[in-house]
Each structure stands twice: as structure tokens, then as C-alpha cells.
C-alpha positions as CSV (number, residue, x, y, z in Angstrom):
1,X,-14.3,1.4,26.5
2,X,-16.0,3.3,29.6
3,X,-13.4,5.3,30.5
4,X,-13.2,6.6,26.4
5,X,-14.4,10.0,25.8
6,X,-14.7,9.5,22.2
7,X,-11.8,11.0,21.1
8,X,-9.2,9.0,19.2
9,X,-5.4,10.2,18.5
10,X,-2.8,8.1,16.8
11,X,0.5,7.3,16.8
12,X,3.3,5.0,15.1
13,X,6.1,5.1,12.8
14,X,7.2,4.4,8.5
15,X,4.2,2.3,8.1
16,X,2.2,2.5,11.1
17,X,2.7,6.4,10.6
18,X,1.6,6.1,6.9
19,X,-1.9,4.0,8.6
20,X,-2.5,7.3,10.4
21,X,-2.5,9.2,7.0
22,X,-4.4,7.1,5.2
23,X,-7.0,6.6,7.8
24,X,-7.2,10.5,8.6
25,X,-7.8,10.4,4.1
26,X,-11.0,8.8,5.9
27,X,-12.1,11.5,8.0
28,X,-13.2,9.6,10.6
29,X,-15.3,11.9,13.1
30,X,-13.9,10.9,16.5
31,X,-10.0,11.2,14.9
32,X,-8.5,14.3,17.1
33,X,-4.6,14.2,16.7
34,X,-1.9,12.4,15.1
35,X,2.1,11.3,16.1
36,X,3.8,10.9,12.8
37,X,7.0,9.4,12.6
38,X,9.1,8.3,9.2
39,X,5.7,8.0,7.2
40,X,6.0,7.6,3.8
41,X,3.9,9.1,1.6
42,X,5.5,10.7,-1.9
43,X,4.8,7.8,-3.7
44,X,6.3,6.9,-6.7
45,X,9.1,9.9,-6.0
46,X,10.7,8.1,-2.4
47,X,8.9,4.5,-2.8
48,X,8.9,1.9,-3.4
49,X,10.1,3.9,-7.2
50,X,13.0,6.5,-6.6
51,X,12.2,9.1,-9.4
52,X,11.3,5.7,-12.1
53,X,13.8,3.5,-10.4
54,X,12.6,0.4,-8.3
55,X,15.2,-0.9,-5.5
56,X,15.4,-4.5,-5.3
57,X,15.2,-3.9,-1.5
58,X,11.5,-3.7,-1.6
59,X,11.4,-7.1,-1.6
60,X,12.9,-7.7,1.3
61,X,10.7,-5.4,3.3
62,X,7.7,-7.0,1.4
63,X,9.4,-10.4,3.2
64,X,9.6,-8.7,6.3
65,X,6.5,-7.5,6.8
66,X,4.6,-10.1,5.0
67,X,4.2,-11.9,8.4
68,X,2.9,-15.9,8.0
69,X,0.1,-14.6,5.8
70,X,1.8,-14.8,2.8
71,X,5.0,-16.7,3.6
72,X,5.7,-20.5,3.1
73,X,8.1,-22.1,5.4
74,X,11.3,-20.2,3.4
75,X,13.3,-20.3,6.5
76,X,14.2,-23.8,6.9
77,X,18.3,-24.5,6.4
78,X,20.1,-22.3,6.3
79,X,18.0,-19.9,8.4
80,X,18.4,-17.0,6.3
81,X,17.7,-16.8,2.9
82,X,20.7,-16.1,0.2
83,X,20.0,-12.3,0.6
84,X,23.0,-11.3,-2.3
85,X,21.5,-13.8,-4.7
86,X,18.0,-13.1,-4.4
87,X,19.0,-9.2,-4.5
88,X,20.6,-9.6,-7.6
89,X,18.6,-11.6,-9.8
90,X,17.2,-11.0,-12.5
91,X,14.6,-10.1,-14.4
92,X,13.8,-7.9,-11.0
93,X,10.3,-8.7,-11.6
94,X,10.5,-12.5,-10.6
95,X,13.0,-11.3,-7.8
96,X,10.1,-12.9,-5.4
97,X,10.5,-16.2,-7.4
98,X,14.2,-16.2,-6.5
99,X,12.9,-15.9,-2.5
100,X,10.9,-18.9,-3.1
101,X,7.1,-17.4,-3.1
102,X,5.1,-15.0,-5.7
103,X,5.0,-11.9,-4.0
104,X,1.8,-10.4,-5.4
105,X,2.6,-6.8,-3.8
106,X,5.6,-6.1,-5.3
107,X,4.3,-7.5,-8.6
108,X,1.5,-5.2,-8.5
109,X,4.2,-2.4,-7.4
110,X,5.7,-3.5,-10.6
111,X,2.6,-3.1,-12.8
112,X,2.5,0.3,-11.8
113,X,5.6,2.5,-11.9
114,X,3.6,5.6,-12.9
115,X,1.8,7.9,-10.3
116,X,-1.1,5.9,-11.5
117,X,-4.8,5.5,-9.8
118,X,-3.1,2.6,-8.1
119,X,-0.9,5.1,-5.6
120,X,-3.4,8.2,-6.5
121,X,-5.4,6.5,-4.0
122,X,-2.7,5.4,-1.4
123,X,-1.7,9.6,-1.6
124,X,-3.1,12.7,0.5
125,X,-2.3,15.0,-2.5
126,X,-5.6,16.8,-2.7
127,X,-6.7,16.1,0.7
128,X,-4.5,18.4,3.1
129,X,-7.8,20.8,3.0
130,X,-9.9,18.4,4.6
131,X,-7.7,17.4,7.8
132,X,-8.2,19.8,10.5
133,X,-6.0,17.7,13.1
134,X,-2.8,18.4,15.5
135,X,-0.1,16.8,14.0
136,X,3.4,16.2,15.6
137,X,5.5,15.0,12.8
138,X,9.0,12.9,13.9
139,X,11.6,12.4,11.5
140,X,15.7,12.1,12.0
141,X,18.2,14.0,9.5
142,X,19.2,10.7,7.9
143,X,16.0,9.5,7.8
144,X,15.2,7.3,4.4
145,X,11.4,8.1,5.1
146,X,12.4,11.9,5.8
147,X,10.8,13.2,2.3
148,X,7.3,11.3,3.2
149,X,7.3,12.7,6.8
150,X,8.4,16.4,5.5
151,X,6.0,15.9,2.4
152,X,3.0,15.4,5.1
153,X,4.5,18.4,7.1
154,X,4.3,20.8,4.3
155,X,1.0,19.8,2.9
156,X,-0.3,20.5,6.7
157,X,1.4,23.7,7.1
158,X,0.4,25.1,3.1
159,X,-3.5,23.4,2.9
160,X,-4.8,21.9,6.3
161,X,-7.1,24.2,8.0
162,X,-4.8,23.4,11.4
163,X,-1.6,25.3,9.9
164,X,-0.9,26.9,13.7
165,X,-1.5,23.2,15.4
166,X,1.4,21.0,13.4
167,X,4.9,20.8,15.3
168,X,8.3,19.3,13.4
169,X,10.4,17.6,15.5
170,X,13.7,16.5,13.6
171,X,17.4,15.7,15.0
172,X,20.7,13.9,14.4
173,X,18.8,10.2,13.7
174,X,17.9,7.5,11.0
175,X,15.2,6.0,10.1
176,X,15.5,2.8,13.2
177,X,16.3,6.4,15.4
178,X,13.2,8.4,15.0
179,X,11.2,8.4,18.7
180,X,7.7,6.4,17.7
């Protein structure tokens, strides 16, 4: 755009905020500042693994943000799928069969529940060093995401280069609270 000077911030929150991470990874020369709010980003310690323990409520985000790439017409009658039943089945790795579709995210999520190469390359340990970027970082007390956002925060603060230009800004929200 003509009125662009070249530089480029970013801002969003849980997954847009983890886009900003992951591109930043990337280095990107005309990448000047980031607004991070609720990203996750300790994987395999707050997602989609707790400490070695899968939630079946992955699937349902996986539904949610599949978006009509990926879904088949699930929604016909009734309108919403049998959320308790499809939570519950089991074996939890055909839980996307009992939606109605293969899910092939969560069945890769499934093939690796070890901080594998997998989420080694989805992660920014290692790679705080590199990021010399202003970085406001957003996340609420009750926050679900709170670890990834704080987990980005400290590896700013103890590695980045930019450990005088990152500002926390936390309060008394959840994760649907937290300002994006």
C-alpha cells in the first residue's frame, strides 16, 4: 500500500496471537512489534496435552475452527451435534469419527503426545534470542491460555535482545475477556 512505510506490527488473540509468534520464528525483516493476547505456546505442557493428558475438548475446537474446509454438512437436524456423546466416546482417538468426519489434526495431535519434532517446530524455545521486537503481551487471571501468553513473556524478558521493550498487561478476565 502507498501510504505503508514498510513496517508491519501485529496483533490478535489464542490463535491469532500464536500466528504472531510463529511468524516472528520467521524473522521477517519489515516485522516491528507484536499485540499478544491468550497465545498458546507451551506445547505439549497446556495443549492440546495437559502434562500427558489429552482433553476430549480439542475436538471441538478442531470443529470450530475447522471452518467448511474440512467439515461435511454435520449440522443438519438437529442443528447441533450430540456434544455429551461425541465428548465421551471412546477410544478418544476415533472421537472425530463419533462427530461424523476424520479429523486429521487431532489424529496427528494424537500420534504425537511427546514434545516431539512435530511441536519442536510449532515452539519458540530456542528462539527468544533472535526476536528483537516490542511486545505487549494481554492475558486475564483466569485465562486457560495464561501459561502460553506468560511462557512468551518470560522467554522475552530472560533471552530476547528487547528485554526493556515487553509490557504485561493482566487483570480480573478469562480467556473470551482478554482485550485483542
Amino acid at each position: 500500500q502507498a501510504w505503508c512505510d514498510g513496517k508491519v506490527g501485529m496483533m490478535g488473540g489464542s490463535y491469532g496471537g500464536f500466528v504472531q509468534w510463529i511468524a516472528a520464528k520467521e524473522r521477517p525483516p519489515h516485522l516491528t512489534a507484536l499485540v499478544s493476547t491468550a497465545a498458546a505456546g507451551r506445547w505439549q505442557e497446556e495443549l492440546p496435552f495437559r502434562f500427558g493428558i489429552t482433553a476430549p475438548y480439542w475436538i471441538f475446537w478442531l470443529n470450530l475452527v475447522g471452518g467448511r474446509s474440512l467439515q461435511q454438512p454435520i449440522y443438519s437436524n438437529p442443528a447441533v451435534p450430540d456434544w455429551p456423546r461425541i465428548l465421551t466416546h471412546r477410544p478418544l482417538r476415533d472421537i472425530d469419527l463419533a462427530l461424523g468426519r476424520t479429523n486429521t489434526v487431532w489424529r496427528t495431535w494424537l500420534e504425537h503426545n511427546t514434545f516431539d519434532d512435530y511441536w519442536q517446530q510449532l515452539s519458540l524455545r530456542g528462539h527468544f534470542a533472535q526476536l528483537d521486537l516490542p511486545v505487549l503481551h494481554i492475558t486475564g487471571w483466569f485465562d486457560g491460555d495464561q501459561w502460553g501468553e506468560l511462557f512468551y513473556w518470560h522467554g522475552m524478558l530472560n533471552e530476547s535482545p528487547a528485554p526493556d521493550r515487553q509490557r504485561l498487561l493482566s487483570g480480573p478476565r478469562d480467556h473470551a475477556g482478554t482485550p485483542t
